[in-house]
C-alpha positions in Angstrom: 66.3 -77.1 17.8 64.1 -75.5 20.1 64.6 -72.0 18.4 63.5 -73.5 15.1 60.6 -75.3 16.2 59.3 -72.1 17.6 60.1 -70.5 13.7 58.2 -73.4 12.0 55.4 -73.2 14.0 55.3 -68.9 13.9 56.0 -69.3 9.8 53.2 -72.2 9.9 50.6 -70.5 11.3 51.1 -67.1 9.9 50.9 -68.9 6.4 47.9 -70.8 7.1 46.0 -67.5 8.1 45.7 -66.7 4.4 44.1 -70.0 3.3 40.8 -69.3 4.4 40.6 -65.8 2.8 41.5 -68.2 -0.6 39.5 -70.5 -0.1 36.8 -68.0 0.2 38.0 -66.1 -2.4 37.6 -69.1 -5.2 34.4 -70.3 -4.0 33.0 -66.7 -3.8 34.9 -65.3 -6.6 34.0 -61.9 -4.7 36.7 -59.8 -3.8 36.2 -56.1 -3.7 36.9 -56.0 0.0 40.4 -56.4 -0.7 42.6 -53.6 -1.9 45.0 -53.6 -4.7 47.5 -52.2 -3.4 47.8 -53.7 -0.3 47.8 -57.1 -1.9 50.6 -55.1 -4.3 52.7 -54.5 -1.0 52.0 -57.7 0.5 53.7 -59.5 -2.8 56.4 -57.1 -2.9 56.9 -57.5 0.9 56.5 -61.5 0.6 59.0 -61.8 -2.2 61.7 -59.5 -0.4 61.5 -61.7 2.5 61.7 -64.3 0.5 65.0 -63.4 -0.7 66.4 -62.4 2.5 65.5 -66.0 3.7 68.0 -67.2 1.1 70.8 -65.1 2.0 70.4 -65.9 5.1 69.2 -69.8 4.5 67.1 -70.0 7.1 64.4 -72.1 6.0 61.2 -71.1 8.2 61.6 -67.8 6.3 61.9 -69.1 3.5 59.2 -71.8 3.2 56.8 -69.7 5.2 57.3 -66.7 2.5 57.4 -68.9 -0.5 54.1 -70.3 0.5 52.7 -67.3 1.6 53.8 -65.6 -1.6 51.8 -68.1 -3.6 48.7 -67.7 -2.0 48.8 -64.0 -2.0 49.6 -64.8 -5.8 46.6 -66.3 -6.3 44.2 -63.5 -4.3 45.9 -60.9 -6.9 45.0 -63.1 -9.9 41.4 -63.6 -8.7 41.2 -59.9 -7.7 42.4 -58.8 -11.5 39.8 -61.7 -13.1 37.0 -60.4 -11.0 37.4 -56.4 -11.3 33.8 -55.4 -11.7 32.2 -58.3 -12.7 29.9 -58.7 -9.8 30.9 -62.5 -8.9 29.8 -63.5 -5.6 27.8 -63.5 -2.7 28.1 -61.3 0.4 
């Protein structure tokens, strides 16, 4: 039980650590600061994990990723809507 605990609260807080740059993100609607490809990476990253959760079924992977994934998601959207438009504030 103890072991995962400690994974839901690693998964929860490593999740959570992208909401603010979202947040952000849609009030803002200003992201050149964040790179493509990296949020390319992430995704592709995120979604293999993802996968390897189920195989596995161990659920703080998989709940953590499949959140994580959707914010990320999200970032990439805004980040394609917003190419050189010149939203935002800095």
């Amino acid at each position: 039980m103890l072991i995962k605990t400690i994974g839901f609260a690693a998964a929860a807080l490593s999740t959570l650590s992208f909401l603010p740059q979202v947040v952000k993100s849609l009030r803002t609607r200003c992201l050149e600061d964040i790179n493509l490809l990296f949020l390319v990476m992430l995704i592709a990253g995120l979604a293999l994990w993802t996968v390897y959760g189920f195989l596995l079924m161990q659920w703080p992977l998989i709940v953590a990723n499949v959140v994580t994934l959707a914010l990320n998601l999200v970032l990439l959207v805004l980040k394609l809507r917003y190419k050189g438009k010149g939203h935002g504030t800095h």
